[in-house]
Backbone atoms as SQL, in Angstrom:
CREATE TABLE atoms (id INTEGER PRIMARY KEY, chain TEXT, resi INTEGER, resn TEXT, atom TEXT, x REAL, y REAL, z REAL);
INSERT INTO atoms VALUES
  (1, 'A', 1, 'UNK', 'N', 7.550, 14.499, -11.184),
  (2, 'A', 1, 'UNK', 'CA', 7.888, 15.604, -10.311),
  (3, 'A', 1, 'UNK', 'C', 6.879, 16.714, -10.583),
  (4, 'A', 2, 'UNK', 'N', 6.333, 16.988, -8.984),
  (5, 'A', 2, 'UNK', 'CA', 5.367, 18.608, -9.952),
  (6, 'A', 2, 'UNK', 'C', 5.931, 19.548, -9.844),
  (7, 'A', 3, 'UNK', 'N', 5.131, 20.529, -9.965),
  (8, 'A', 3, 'UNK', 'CA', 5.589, 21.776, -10.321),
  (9, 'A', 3, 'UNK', 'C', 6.273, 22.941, -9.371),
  (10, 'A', 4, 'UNK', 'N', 5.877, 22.126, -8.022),
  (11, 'A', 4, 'UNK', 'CA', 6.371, 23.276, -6.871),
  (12, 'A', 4, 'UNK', 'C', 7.437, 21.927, -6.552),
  (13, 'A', 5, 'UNK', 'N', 7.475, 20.844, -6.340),
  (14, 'A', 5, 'UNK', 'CA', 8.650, 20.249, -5.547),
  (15, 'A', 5, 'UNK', 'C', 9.949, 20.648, -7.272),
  (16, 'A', 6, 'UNK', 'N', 9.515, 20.596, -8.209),
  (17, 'A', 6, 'UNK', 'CA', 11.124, 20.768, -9.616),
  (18, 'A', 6, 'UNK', 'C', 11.121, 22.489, -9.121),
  (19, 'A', 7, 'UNK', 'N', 10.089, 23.237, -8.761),
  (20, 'A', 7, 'UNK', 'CA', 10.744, 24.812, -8.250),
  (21, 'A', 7, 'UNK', 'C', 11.610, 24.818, -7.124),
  (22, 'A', 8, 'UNK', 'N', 10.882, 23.733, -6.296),
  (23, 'A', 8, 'UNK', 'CA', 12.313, 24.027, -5.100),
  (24, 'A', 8, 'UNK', 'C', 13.584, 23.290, -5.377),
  (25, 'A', 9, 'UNK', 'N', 13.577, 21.902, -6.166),
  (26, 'A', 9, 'UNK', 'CA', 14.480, 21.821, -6.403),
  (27, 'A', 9, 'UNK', 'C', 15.710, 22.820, -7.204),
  (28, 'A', 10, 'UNK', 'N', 14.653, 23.394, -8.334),
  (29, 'A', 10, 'UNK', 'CA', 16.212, 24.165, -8.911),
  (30, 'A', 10, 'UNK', 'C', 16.155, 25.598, -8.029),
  (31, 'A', 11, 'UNK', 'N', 15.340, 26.113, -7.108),
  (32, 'A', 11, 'UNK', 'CA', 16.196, 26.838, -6.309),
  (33, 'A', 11, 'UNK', 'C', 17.378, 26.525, -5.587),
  (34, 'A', 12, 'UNK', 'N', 17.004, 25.098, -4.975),
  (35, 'A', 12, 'UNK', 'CA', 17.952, 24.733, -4.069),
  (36, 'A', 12, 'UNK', 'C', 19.548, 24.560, -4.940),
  (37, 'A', 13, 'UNK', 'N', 19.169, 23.743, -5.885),
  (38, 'A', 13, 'UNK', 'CA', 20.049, 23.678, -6.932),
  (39, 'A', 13, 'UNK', 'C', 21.266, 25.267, -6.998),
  (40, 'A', 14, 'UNK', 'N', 20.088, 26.335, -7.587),
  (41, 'A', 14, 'UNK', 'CA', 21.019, 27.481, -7.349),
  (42, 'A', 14, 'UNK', 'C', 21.271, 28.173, -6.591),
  (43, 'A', 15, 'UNK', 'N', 21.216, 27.972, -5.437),
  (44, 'A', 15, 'UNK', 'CA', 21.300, 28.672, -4.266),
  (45, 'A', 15, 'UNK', 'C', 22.863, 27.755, -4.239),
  (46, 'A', 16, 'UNK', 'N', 23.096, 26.762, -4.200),
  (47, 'A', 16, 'UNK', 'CA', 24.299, 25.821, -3.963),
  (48, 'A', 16, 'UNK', 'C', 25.262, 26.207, -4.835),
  (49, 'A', 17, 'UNK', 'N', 24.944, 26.041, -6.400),
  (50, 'A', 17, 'UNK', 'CA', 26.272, 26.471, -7.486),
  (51, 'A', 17, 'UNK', 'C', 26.375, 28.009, -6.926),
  (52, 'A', 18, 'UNK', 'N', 25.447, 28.984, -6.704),
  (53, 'A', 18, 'UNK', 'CA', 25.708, 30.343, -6.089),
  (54, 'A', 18, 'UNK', 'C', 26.605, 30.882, -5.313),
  (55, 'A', 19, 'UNK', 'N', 26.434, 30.063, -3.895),
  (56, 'A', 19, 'UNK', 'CA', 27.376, 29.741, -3.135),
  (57, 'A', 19, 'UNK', 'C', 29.234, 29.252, -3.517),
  (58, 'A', 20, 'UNK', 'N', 28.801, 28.246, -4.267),
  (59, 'A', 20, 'UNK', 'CA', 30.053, 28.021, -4.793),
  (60, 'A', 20, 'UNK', 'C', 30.639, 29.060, -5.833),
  (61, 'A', 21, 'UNK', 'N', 30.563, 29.504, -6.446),
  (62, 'A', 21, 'UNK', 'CA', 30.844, 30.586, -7.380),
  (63, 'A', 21, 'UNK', 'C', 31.373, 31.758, -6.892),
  (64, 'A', 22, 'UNK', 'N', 30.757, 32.050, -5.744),
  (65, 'A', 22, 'UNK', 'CA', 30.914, 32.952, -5.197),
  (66, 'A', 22, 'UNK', 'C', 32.643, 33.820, -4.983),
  (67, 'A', 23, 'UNK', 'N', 33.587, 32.916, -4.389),
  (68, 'A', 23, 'UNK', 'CA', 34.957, 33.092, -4.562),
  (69, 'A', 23, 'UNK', 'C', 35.456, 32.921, -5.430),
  (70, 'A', 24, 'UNK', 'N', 35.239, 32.481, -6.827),
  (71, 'A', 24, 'UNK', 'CA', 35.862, 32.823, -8.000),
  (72, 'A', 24, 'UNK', 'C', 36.016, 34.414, -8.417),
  (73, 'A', 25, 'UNK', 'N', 37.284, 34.561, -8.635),
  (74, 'A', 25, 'UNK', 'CA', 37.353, 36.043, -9.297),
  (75, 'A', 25, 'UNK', 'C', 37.535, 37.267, -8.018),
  (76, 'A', 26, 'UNK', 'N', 37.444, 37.002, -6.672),
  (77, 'A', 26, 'UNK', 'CA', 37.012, 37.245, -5.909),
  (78, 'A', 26, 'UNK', 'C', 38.199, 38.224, -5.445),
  (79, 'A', 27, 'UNK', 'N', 38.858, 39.685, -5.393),
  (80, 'A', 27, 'UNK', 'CA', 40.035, 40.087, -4.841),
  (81, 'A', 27, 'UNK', 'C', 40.212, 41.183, -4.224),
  (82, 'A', 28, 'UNK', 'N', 41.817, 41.476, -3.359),
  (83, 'A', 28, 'UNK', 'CA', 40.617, 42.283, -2.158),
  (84, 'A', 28, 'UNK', 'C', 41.630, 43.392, -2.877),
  (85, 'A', 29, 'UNK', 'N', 41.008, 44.505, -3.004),
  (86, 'A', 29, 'UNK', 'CA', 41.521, 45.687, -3.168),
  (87, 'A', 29, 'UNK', 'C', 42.568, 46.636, -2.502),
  (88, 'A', 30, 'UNK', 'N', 43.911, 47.052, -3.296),
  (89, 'A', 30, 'UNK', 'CA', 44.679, 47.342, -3.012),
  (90, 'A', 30, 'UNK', 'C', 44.471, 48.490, -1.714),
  (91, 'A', 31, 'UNK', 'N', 43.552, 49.310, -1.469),
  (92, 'A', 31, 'UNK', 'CA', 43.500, 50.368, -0.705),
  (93, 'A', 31, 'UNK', 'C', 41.950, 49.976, -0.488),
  (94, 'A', 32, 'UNK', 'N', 42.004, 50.168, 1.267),
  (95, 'A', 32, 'UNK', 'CA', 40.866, 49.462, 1.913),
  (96, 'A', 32, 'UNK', 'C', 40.603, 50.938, 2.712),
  (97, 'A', 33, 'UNK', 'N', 39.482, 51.133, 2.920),
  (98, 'A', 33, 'UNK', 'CA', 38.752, 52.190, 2.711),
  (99, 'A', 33, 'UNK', 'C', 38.296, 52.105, 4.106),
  (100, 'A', 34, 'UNK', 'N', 38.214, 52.665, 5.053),
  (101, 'A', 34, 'UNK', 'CA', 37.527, 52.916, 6.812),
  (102, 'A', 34, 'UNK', 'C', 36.372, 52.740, 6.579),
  (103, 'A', 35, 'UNK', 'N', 36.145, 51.257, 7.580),
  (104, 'A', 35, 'UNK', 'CA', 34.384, 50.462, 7.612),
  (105, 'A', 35, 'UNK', 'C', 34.265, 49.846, 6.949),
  (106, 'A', 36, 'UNK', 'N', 34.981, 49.360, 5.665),
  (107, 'A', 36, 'UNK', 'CA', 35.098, 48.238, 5.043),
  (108, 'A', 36, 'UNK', 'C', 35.713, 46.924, 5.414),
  (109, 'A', 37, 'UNK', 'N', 35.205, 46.079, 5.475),
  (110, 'A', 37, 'UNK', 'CA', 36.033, 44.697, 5.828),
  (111, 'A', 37, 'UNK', 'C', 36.840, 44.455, 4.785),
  (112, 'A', 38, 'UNK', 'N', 38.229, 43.938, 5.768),
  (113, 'A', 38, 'UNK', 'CA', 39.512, 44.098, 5.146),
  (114, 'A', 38, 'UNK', 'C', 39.192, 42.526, 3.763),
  (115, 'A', 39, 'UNK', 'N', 38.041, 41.793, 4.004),
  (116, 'A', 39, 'UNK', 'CA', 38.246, 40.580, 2.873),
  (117, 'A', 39, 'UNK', 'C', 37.335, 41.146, 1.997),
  (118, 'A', 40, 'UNK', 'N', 36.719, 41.950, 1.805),
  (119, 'A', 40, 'UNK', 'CA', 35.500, 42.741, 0.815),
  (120, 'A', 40, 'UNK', 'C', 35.904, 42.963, -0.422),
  (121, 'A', 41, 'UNK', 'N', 35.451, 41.634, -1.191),
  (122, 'A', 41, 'UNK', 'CA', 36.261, 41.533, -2.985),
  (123, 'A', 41, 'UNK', 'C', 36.063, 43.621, -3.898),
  (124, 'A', 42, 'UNK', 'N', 36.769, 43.960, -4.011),
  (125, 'A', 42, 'UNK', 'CA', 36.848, 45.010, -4.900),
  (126, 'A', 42, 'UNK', 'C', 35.719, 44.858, -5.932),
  (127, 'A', 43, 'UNK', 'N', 35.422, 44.111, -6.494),
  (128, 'A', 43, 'UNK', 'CA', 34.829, 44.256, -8.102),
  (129, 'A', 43, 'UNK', 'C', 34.305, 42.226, -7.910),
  (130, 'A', 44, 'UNK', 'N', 32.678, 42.155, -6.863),
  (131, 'A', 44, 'UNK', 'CA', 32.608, 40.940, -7.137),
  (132, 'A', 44, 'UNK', 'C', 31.536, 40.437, -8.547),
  (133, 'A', 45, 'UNK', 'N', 31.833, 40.697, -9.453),
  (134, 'A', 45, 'UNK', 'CA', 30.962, 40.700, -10.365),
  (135, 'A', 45, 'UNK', 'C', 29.328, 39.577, -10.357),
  (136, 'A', 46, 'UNK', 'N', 28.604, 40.008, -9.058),
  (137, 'A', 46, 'UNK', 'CA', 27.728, 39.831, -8.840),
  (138, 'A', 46, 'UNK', 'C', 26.412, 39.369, -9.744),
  (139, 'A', 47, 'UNK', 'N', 26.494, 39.861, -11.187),
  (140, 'A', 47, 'UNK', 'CA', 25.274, 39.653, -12.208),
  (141, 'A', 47, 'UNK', 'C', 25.640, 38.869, -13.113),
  (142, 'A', 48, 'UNK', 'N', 27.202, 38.804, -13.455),
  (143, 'A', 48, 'UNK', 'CA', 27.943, 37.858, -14.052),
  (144, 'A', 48, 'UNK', 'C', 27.879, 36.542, -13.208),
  (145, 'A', 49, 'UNK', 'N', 28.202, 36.454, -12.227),
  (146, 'A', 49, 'UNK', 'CA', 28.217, 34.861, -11.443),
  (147, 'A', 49, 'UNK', 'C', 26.658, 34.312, -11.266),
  (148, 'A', 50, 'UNK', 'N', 25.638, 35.393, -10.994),
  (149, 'A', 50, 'UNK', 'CA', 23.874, 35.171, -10.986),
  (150, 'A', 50, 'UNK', 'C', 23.933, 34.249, -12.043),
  (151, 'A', 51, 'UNK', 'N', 24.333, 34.846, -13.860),
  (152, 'A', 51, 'UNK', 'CA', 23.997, 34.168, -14.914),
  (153, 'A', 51, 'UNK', 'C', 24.545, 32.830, -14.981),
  (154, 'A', 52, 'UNK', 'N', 25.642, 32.777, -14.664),
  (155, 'A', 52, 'UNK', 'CA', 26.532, 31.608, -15.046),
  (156, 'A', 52, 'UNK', 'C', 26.062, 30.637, -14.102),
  (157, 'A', 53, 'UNK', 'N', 25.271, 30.919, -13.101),
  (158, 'A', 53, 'UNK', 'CA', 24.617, 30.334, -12.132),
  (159, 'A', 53, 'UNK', 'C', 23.448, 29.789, -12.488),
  (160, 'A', 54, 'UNK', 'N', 22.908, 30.432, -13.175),
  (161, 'A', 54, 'UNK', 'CA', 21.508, 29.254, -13.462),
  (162, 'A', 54, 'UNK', 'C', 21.399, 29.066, -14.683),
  (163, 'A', 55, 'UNK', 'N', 22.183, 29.160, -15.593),
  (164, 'A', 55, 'UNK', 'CA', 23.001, 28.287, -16.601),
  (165, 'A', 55, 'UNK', 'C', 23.460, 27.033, -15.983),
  (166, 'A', 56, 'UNK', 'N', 24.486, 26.786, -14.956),
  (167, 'A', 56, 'UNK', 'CA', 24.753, 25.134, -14.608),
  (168, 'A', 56, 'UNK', 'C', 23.800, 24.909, -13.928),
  (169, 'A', 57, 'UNK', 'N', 23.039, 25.722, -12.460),
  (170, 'A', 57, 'UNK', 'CA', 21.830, 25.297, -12.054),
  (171, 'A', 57, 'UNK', 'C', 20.952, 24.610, -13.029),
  (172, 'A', 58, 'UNK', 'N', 20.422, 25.326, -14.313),
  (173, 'A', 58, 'UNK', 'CA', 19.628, 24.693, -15.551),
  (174, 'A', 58, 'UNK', 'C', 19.746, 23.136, -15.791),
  (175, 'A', 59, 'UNK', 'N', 21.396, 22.969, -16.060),
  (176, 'A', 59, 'UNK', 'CA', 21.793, 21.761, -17.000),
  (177, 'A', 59, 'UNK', 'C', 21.604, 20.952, -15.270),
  (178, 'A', 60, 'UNK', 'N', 21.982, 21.035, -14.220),
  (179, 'A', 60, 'UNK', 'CA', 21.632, 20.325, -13.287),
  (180, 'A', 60, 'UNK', 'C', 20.588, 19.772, -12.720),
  (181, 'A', 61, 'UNK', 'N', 19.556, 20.547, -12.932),
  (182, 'A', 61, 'UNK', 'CA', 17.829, 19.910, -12.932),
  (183, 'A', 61, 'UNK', 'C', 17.783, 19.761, -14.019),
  (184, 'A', 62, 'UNK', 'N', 18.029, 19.969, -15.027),
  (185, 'A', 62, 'UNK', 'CA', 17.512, 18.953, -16.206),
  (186, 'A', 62, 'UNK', 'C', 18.606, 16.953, -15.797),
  (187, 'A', 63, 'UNK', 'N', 19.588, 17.489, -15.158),
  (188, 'A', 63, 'UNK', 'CA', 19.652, 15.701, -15.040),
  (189, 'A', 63, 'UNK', 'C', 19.029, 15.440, -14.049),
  (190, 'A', 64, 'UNK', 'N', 18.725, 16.292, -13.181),
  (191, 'A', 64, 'UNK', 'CA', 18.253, 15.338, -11.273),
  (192, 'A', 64, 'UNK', 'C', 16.485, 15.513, -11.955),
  (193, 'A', 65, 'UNK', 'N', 16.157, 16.240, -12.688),
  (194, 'A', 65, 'UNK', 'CA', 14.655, 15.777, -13.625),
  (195, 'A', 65, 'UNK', 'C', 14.523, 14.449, -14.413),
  (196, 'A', 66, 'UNK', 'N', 15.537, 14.456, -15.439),
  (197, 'A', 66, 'UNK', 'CA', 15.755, 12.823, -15.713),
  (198, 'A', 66, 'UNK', 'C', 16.177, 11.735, -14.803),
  (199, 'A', 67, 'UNK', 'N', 16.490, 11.885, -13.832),
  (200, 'A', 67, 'UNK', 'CA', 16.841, 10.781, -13.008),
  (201, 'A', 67, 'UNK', 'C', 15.399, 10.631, -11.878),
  (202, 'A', 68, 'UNK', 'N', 14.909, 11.240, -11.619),
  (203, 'A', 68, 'UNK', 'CA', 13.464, 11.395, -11.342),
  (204, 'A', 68, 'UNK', 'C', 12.467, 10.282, -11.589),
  (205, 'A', 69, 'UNK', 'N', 12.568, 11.368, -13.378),
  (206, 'A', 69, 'UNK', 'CA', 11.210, 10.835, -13.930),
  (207, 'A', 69, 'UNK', 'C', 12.251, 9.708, -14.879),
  (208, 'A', 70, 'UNK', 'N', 12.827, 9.059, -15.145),
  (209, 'A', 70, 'UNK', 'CA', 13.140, 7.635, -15.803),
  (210, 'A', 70, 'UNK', 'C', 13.087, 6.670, -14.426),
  (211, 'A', 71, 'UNK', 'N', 13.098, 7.149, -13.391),
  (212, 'A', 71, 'UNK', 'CA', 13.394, 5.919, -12.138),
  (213, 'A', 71, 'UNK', 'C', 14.734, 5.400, -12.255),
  (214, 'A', 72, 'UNK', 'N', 15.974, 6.116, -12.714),
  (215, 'A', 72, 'UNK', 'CA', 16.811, 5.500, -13.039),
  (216, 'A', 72, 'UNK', 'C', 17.471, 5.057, -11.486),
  (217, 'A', 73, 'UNK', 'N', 17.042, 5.967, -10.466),
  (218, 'A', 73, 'UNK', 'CA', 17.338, 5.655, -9.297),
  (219, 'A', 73, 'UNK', 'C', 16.452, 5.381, -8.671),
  (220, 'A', 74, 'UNK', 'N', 15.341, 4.545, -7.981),
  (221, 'A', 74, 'UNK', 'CA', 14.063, 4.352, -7.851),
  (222, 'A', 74, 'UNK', 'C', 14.321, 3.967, -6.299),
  (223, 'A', 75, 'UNK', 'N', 13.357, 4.623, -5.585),
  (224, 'A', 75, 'UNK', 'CA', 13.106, 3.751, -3.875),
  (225, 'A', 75, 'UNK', 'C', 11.983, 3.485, -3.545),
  (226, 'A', 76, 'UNK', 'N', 11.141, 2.785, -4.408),
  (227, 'A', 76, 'UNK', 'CA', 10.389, 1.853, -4.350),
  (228, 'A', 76, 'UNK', 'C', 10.722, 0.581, -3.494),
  (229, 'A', 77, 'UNK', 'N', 10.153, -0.219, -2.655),
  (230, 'A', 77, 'UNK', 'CA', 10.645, -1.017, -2.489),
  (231, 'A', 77, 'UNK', 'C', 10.111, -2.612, -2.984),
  (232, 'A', 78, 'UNK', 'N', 9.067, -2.537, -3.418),
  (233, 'A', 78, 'UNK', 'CA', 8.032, -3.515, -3.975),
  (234, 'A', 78, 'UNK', 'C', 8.441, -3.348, -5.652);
């Protein structure tokens, strides 16, 4: 794998756990404020979910890197 297709992979990678993370913790505040959307999490701890995000992003290209480069899944067809 080089060096720009394993970069897009673990973007793509964290762009996905990102997404998912996203509604954890997620709650809507008792008193909703004029111009705010009524689902607008109070407190989405935004820099906390970033980290924890490419922490599993990490451990996730390190396996879709080993499965790569061992050929453990190979589409070769010869």
């Amino acid at each position: 794998m080089g060096l720009v297709s394993g970069l897009v992979v673990y973007i793509l990678l964290w762009w996905w756990v990102f997404l998912m993370t996203l509604p954890f913790g997620a709650k809507v505040p008792d008193v909703i404020e004029t111009g705010h959307a009524t689902s607008a999490p109070a407190k989405p701890m935004l820099w906390r979910k970033a980290g924890i995000t490419t922490v599993i992003a990490g451990i996730l290209f390190v396996i879709v890197y080993w499965v790569i480069v061992s050929e453990f899944i190979s589409l070769d067809t010869a």
